[in-house]
N, CA, C and O atoms as a GROMACS GRO file, in nm:
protein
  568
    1UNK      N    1  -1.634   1.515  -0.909
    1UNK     CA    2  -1.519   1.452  -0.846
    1UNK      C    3  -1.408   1.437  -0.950
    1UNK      O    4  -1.421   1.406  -1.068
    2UNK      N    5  -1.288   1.466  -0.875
    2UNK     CA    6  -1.119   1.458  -0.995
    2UNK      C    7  -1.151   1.293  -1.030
    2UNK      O    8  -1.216   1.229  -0.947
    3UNK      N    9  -1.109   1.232  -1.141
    3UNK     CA   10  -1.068   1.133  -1.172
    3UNK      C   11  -0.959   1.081  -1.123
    3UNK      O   12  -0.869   1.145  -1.178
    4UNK      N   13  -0.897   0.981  -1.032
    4UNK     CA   14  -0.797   0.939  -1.004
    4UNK      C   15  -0.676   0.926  -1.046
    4UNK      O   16  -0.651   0.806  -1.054
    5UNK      N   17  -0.560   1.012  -1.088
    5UNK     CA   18  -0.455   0.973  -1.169
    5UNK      C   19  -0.363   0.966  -1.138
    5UNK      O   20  -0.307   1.072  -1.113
    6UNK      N   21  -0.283   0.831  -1.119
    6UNK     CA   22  -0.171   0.740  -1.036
    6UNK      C   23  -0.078   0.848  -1.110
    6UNK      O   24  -0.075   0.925  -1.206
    7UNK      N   25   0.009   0.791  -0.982
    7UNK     CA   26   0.163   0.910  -1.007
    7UNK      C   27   0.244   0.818  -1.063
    7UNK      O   28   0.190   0.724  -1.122
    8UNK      N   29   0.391   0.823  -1.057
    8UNK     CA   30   0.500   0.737  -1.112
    8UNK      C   31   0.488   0.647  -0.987
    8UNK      O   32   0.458   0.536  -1.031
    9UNK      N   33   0.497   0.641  -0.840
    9UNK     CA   34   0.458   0.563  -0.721
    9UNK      C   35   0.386   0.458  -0.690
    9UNK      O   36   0.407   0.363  -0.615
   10UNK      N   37   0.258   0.499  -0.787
   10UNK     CA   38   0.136   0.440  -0.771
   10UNK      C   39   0.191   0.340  -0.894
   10UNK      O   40   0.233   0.227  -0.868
   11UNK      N   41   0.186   0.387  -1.021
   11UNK     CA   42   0.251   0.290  -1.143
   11UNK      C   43   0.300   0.180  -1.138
   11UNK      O   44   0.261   0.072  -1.183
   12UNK      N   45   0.433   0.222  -1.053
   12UNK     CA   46   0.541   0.125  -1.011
   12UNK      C   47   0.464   0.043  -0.939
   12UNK      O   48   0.472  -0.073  -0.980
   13UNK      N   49   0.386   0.060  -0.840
   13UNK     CA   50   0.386  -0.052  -0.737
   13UNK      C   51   0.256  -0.163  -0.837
   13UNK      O   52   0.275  -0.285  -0.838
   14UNK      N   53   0.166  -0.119  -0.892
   14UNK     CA   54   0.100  -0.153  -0.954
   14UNK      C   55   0.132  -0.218  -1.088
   14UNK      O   56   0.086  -0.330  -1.115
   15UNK      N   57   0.212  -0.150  -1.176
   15UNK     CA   58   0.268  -0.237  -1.291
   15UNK      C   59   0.395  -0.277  -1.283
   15UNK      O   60   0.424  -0.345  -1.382
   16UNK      N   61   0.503  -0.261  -1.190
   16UNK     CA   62   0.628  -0.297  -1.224
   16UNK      C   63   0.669  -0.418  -1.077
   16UNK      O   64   0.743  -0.516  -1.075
   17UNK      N   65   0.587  -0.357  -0.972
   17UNK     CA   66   0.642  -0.481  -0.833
   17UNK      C   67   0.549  -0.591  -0.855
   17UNK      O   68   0.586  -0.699  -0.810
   18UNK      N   69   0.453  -0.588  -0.905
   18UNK     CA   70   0.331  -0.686  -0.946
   18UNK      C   71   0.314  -0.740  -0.772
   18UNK      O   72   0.392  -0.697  -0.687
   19UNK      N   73   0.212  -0.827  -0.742
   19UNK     CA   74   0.127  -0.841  -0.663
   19UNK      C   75   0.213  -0.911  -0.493
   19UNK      O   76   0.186  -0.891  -0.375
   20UNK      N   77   0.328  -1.002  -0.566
   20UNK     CA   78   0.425  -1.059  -0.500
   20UNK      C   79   0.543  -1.033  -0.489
   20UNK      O   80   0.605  -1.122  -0.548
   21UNK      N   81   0.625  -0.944  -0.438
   21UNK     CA   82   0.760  -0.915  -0.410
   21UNK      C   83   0.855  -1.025  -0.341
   21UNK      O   84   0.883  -1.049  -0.223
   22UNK      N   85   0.892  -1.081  -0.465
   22UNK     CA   86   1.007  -1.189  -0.454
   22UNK      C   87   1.149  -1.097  -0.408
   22UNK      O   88   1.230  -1.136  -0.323
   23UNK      N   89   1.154  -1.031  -0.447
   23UNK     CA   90   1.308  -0.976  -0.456
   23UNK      C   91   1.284  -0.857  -0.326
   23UNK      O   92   1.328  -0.743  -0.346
   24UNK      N   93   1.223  -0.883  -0.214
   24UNK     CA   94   1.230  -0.785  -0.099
   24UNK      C   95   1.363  -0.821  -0.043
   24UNK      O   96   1.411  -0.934  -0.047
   25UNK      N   97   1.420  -0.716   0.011
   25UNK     CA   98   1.576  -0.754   0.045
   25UNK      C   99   1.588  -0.692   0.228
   25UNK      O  100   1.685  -0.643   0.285
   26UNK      N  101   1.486  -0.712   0.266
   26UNK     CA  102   1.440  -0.762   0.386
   26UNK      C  103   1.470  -0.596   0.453
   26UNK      O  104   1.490  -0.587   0.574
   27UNK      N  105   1.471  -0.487   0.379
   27UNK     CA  106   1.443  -0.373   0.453
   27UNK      C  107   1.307  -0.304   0.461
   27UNK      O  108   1.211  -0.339   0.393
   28UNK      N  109   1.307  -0.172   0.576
   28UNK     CA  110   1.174  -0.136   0.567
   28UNK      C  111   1.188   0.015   0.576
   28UNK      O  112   1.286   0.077   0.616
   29UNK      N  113   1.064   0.069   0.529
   29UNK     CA  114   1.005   0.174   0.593
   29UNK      C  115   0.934   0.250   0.648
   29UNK      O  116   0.819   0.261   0.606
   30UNK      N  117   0.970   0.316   0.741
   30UNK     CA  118   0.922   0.403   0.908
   30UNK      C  119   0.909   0.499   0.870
   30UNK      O  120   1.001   0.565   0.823
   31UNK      N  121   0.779   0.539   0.880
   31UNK     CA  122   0.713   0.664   0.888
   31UNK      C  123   0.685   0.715   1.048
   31UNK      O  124   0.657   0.616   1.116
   32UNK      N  125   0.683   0.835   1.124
   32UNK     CA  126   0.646   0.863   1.273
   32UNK      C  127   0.633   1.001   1.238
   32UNK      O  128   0.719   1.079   1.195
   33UNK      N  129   0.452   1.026   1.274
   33UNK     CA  130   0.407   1.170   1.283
   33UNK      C  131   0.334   1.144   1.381
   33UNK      O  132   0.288   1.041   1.429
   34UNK      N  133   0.329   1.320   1.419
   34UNK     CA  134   0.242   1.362   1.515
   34UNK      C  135   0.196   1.486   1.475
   34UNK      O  136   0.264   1.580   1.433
   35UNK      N  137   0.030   1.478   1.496
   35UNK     CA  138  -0.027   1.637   1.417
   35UNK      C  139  -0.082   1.686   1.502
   35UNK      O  140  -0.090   1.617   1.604
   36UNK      N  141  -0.137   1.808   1.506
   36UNK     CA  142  -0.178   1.843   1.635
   36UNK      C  143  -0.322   1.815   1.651
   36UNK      O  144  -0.360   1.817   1.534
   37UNK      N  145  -0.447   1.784   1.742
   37UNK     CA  146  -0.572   1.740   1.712
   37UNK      C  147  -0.686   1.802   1.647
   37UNK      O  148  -0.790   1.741   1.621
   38UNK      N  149  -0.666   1.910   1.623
   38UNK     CA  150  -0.748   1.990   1.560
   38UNK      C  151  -0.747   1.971   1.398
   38UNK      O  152  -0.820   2.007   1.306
   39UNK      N  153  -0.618   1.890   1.411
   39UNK     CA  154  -0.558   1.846   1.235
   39UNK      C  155  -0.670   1.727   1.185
   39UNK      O  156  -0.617   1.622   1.148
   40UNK      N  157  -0.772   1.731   1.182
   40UNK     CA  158  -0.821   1.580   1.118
   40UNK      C  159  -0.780   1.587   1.020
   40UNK      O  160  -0.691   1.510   0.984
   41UNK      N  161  -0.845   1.717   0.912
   41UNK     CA  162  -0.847   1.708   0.754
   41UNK      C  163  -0.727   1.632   0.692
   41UNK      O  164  -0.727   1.546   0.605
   42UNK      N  165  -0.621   1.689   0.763
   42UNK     CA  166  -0.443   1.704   0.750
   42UNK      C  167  -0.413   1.539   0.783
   42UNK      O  168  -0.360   1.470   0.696
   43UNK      N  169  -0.442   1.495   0.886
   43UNK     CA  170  -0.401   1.368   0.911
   43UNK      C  171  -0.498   1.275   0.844
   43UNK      O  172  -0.450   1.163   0.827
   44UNK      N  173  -0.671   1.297   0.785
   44UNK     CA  174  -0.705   1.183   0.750
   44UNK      C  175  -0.637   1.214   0.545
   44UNK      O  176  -0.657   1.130   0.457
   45UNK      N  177  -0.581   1.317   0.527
   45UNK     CA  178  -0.561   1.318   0.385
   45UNK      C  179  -0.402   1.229   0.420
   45UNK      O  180  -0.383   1.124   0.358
   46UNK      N  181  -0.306   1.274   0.509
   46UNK     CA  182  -0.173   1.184   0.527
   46UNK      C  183  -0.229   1.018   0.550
   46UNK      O  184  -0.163   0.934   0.488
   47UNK      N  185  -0.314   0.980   0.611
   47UNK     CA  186  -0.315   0.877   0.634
   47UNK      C  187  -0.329   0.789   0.489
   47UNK      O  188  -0.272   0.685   0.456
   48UNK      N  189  -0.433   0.879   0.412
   48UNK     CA  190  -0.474   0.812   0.294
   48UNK      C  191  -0.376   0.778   0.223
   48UNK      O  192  -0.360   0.671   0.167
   49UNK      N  193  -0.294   0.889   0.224
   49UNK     CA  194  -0.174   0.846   0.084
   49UNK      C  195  -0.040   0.746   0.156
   49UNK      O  196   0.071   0.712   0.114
   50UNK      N  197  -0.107   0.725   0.273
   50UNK     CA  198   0.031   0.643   0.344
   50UNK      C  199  -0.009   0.511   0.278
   50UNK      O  200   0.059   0.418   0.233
   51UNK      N  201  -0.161   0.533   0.287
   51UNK     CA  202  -0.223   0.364   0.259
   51UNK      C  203  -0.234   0.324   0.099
   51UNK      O  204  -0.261   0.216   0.047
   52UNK      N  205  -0.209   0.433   0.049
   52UNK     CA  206  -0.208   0.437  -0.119
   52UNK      C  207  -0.064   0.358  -0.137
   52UNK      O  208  -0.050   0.261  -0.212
   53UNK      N  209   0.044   0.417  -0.053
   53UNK     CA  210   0.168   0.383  -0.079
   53UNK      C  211   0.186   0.278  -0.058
   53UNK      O  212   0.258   0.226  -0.143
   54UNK      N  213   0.143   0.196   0.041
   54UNK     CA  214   0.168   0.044   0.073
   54UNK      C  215   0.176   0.032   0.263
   54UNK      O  216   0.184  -0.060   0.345
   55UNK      N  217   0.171   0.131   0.265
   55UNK     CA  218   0.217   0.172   0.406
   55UNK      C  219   0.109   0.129   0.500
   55UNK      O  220  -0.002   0.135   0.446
   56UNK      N  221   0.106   0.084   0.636
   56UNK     CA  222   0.008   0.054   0.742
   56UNK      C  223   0.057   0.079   0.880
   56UNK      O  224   0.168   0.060   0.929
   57UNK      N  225  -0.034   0.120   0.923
   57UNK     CA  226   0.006   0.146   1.103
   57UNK      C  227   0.027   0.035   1.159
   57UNK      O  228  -0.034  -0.070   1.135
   58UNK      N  229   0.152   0.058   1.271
   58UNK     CA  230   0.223  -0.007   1.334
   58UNK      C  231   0.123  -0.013   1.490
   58UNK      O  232   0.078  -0.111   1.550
   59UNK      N  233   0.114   0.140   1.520
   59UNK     CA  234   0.067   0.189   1.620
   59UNK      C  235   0.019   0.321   1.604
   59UNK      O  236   0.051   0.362   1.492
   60UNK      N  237  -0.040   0.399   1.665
   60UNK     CA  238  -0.078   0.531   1.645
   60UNK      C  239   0.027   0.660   1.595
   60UNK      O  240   0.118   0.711   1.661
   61UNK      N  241  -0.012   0.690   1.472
   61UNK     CA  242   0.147   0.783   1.463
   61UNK      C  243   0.231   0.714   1.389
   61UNK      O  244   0.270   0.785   1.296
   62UNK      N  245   0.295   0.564   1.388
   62UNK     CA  246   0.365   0.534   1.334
   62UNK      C  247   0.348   0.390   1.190
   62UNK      O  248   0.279   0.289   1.203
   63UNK      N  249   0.400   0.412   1.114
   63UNK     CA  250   0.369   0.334   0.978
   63UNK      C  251   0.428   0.269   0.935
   63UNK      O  252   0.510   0.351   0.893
   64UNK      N  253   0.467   0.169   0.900
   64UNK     CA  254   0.577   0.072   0.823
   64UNK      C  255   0.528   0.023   0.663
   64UNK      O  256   0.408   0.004   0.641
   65UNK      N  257   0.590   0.011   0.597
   65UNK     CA  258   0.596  -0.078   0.465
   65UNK      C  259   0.718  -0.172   0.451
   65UNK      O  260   0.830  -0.126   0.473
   66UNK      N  261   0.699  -0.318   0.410
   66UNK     CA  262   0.857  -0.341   0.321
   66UNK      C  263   0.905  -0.267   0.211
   66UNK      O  264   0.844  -0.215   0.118
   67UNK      N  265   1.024  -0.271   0.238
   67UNK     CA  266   1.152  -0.210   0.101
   67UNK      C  267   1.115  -0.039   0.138
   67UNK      O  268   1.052   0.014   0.230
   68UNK      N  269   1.178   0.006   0.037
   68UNK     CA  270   1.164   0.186   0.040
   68UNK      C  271   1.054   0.220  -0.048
   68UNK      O  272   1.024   0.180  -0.161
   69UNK      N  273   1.014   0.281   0.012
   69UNK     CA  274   0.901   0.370  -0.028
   69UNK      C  275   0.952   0.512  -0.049
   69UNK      O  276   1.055   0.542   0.012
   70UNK      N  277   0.897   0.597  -0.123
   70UNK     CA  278   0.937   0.691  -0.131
   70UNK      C  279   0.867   0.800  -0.085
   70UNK      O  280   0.806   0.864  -0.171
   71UNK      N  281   0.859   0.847   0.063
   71UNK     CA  282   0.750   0.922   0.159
   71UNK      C  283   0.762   1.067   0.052
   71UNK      O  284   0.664   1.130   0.012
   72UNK      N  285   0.868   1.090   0.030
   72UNK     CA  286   0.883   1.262   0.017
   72UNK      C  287   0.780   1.267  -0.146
   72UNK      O  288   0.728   1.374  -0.178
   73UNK      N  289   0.765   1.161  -0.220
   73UNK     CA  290   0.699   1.190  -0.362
   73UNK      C  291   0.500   1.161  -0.281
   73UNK      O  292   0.391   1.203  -0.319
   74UNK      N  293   0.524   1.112  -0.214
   74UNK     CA  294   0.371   1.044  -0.196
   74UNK      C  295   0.287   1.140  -0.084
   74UNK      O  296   0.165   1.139  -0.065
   75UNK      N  297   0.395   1.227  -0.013
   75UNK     CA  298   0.306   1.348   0.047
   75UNK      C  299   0.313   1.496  -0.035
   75UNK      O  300   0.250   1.599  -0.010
   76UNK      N  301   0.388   1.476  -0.117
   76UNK     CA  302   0.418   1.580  -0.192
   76UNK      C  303   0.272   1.702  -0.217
   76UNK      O  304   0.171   1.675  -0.282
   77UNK      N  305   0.296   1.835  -0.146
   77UNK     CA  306   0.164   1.886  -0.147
   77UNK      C  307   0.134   1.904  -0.054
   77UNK      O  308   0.103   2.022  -0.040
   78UNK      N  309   0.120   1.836   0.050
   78UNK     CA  310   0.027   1.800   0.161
   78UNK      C  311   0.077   1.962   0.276
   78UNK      O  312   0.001   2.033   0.342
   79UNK      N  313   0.209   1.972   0.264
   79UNK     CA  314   0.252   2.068   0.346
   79UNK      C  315   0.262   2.011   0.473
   79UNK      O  316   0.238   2.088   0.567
   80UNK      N  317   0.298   1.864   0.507
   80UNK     CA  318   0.354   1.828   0.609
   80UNK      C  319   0.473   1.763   0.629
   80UNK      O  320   0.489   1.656   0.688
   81UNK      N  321   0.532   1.812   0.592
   81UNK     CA  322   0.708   1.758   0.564
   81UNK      C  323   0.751   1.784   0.727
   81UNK      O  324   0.807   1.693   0.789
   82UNK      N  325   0.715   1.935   0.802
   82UNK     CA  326   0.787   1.901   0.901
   82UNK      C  327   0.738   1.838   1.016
   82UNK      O  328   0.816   1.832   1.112
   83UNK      N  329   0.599   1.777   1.030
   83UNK     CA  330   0.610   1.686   1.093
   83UNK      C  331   0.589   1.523   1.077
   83UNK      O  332   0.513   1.446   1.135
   84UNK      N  333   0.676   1.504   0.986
   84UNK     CA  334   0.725   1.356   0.960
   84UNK      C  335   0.849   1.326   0.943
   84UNK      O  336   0.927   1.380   0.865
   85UNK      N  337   0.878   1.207   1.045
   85UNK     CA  338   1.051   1.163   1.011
   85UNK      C  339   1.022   1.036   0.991
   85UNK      O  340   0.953   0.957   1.055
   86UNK      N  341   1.130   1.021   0.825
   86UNK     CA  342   1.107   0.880   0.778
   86UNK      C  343   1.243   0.831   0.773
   86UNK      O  344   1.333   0.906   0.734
   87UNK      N  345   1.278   0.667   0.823
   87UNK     CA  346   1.344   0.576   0.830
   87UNK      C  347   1.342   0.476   0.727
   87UNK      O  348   1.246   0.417   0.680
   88UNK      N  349   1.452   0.469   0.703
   88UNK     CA  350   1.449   0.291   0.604
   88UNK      C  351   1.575   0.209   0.656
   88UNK      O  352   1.687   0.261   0.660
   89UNK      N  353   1.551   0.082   0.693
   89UNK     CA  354   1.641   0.033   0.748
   89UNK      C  355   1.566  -0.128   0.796
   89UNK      O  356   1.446  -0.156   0.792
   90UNK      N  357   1.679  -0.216   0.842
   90UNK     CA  358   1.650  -0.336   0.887
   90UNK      C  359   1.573  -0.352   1.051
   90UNK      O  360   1.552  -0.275   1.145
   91UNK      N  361   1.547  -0.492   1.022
   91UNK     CA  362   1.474  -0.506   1.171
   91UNK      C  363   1.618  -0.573   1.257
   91UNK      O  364   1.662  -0.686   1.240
   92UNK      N  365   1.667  -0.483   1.338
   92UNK     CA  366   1.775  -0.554   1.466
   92UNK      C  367   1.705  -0.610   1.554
   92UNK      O  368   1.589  -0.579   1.576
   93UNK      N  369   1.786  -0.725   1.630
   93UNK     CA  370   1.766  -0.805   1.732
   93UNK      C  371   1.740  -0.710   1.876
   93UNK      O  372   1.818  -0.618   1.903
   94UNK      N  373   1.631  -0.741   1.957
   94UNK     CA  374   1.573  -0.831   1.951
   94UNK      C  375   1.428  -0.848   1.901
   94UNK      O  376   1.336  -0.905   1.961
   95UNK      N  377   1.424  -0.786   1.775
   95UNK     CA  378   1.265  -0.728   1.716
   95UNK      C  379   1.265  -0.858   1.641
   95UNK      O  380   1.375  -0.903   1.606
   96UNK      N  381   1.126  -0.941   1.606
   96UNK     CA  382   1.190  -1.052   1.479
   96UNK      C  383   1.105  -1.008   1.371
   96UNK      O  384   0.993  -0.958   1.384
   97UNK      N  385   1.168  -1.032   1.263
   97UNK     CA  386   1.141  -0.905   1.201
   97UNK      C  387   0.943  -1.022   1.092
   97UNK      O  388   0.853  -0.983   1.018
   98UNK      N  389   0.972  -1.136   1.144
   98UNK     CA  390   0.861  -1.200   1.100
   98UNK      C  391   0.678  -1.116   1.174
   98UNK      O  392   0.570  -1.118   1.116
   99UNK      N  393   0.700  -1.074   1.268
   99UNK     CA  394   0.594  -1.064   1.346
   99UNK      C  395   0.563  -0.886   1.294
   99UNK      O  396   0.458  -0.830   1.326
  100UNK      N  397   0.657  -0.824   1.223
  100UNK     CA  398   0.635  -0.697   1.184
  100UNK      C  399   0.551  -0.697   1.091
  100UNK      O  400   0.492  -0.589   1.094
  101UNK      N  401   0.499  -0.788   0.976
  101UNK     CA  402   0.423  -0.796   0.887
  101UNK      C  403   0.258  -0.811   0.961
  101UNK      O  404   0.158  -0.835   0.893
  102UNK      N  405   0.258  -0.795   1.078
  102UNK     CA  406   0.144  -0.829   1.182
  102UNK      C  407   0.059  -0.648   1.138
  102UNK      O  408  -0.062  -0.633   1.156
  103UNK      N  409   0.110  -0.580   1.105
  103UNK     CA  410   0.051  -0.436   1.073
  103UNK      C  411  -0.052  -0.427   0.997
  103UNK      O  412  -0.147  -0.348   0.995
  104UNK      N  413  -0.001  -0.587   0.884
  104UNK     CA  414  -0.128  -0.568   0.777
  104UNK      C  415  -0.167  -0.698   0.762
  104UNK      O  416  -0.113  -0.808   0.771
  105UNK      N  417  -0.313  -0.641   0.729
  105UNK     CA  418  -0.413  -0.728   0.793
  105UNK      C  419  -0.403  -0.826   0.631
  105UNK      O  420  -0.452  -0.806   0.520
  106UNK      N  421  -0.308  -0.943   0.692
  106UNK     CA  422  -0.280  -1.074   0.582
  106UNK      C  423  -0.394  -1.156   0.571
  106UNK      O  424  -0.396  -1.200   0.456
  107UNK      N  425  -0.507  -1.206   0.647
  107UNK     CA  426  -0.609  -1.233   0.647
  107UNK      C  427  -0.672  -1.176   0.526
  107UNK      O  428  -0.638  -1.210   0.413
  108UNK      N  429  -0.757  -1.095   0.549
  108UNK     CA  430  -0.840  -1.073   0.467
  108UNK      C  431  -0.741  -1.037   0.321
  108UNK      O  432  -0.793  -1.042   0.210
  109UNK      N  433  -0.654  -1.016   0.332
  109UNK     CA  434  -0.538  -0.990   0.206
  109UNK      C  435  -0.522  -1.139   0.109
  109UNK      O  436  -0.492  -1.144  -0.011
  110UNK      N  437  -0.546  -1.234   0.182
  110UNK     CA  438  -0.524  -1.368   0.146
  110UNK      C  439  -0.697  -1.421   0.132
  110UNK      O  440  -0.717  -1.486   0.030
  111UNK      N  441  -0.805  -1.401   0.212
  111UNK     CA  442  -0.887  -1.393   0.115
  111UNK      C  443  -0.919  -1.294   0.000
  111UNK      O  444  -1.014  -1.314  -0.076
  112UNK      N  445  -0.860  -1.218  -0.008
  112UNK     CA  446  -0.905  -1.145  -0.147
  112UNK      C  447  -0.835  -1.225  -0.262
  112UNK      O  448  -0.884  -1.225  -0.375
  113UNK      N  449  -0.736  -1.284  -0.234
  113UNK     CA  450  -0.617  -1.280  -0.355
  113UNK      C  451  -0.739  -1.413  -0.411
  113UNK      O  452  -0.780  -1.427  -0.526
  114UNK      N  453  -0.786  -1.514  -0.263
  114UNK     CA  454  -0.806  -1.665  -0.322
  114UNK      C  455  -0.956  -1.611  -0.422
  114UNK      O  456  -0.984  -1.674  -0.524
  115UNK      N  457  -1.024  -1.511  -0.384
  115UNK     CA  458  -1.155  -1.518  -0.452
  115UNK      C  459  -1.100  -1.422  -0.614
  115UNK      O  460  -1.155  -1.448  -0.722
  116UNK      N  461  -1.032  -1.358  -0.607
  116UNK     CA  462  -0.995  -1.364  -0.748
  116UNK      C  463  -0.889  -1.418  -0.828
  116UNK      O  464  -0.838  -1.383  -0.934
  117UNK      N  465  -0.867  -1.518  -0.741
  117UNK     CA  466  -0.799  -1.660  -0.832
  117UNK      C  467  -0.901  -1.711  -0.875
  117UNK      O  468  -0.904  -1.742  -0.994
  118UNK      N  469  -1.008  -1.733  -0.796
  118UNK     CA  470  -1.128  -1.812  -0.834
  118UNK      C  471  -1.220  -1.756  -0.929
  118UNK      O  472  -1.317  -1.811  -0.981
  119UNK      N  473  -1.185  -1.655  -0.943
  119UNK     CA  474  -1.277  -1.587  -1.057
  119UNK      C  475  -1.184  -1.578  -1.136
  119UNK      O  476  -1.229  -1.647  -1.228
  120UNK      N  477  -1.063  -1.536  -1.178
  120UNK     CA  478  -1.035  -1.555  -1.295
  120UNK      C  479  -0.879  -1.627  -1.358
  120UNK      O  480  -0.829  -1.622  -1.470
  121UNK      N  481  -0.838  -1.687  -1.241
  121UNK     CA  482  -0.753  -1.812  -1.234
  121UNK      C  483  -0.735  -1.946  -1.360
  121UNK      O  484  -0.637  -2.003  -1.408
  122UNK      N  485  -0.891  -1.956  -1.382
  122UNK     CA  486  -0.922  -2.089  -1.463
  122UNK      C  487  -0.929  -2.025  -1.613
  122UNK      O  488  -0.905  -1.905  -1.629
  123UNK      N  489  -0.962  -2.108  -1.719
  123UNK     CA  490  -0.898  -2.039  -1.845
  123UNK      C  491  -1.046  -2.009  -1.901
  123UNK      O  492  -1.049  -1.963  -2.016
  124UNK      N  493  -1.181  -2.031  -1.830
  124UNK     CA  494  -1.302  -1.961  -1.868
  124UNK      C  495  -1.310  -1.886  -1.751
  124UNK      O  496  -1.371  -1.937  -1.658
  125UNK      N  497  -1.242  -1.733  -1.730
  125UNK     CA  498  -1.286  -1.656  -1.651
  125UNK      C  499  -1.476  -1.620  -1.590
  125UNK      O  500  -1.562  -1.569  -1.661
  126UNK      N  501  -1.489  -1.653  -1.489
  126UNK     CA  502  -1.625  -1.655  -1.437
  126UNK      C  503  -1.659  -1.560  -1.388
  126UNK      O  504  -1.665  -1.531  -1.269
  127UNK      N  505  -1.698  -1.471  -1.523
  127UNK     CA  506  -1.700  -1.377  -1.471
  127UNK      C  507  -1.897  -1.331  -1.590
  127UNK      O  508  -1.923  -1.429  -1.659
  128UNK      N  509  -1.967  -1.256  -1.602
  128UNK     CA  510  -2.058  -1.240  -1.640
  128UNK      C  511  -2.075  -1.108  -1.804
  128UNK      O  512  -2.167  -1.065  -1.873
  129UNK      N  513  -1.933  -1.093  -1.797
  129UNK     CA  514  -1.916  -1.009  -1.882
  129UNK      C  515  -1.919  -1.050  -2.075
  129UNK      O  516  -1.872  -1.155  -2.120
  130UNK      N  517  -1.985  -0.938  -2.163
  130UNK     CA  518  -2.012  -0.992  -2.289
  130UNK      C  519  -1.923  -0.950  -2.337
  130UNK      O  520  -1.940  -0.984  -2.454
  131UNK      N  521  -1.846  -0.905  -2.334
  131UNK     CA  522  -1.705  -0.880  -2.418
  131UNK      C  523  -1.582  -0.857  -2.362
  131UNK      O  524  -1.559  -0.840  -2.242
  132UNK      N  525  -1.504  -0.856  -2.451
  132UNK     CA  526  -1.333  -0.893  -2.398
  132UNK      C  527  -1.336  -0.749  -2.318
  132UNK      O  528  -1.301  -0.753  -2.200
  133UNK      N  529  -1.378  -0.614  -2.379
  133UNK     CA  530  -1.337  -0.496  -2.338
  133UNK      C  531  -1.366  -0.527  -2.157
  133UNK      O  532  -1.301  -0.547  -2.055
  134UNK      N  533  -1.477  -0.517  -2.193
  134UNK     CA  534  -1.558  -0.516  -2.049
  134UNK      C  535  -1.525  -0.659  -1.949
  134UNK      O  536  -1.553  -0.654  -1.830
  135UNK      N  537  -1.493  -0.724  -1.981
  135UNK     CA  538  -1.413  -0.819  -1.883
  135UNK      C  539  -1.240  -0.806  -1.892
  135UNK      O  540  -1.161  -0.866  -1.819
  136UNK      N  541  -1.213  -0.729  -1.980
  136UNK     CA  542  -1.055  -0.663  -1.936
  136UNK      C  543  -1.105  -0.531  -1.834
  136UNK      O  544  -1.033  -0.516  -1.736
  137UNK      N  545  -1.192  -0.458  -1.846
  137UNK     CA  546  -1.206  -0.430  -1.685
  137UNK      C  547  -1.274  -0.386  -1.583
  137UNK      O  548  -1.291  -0.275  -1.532
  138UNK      N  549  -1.327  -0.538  -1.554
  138UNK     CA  550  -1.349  -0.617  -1.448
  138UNK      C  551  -1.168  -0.631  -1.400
  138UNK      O  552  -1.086  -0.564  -1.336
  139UNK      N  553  -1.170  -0.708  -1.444
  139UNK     CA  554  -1.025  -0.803  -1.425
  139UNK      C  555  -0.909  -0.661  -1.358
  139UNK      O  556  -0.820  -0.684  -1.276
  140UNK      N  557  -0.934  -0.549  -1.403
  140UNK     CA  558  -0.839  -0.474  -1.360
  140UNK      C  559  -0.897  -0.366  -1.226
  140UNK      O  560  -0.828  -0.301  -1.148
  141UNK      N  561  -1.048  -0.374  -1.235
  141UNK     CA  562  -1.056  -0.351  -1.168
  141UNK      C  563  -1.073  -0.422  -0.985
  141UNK      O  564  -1.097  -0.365  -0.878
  142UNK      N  565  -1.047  -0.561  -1.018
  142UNK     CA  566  -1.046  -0.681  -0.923
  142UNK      C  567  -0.927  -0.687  -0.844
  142UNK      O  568  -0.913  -0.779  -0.762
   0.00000   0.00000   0.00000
């Protein structure tokens, strides 16, 4: 198996937006494909990198993230450029744009965050590891 190696996309969202996006400036982006059904391979490899990107289904076919994403670097390869049209733009009335974050599943997103506060939140990380290396990553991989 390839070893996983984040692009400039993956980087950014991971080392530079860090976990909480304070500074979202309340736009989004719309992804809408349609493949034909014989496409699994094609649509379960698009789906993956939609979900790599930050991206989640709205509804069948269609995907949202906050802020811009950058669709054209994150399918890059895939050879499906022409059937995807991507949007970035605000939520107009009468959509509110609070109930759009309903795509991703904040639940279990909010228990993950609390159980690794709880593991390594406090200033004796509880974690089972004998050295710094190896509990630097844990920690990154958490």
């Amino acid at each position: 198996m390839k070893p996983f190696t984040p692009n400039s996309s993956t980087r950014g969202r991971i080392w530079r937006t860090g976990a909480v996006n304070r500074e979202w400036d309340g736009t989004w982006t719309v992804v809408g494909f349609s493949l034909p059904g014989a496409w699994r391979r094609e649509r379960h490899d698009l789906r993956s990198r939609l979900v790599r990107g930050g991206l989640a289904p709205l509804q069948s076919g269609l995907w949202t993230a906050p802020g811009e994403v950058d669709v054209a670097a994150l399918v890059e390869g895939l050879g499906l450029e022409g059937h995807l049209r991507v949007f970035h733009g605000r939520a107009a009335a009468p959509t509110e744009a609070a109930g759009l974050p309903a795509a991703f599943d904040l639940a279990s997103t909010a228990v993950g965050y609390r159980a690794f506060l709880a593991r390594w939140g406090g200033a004796e990380p509880g974690t089972p590891a004998e050295d710094d290396l190896a509990r630097r990553l844990l920690l990154h991989t958490d």
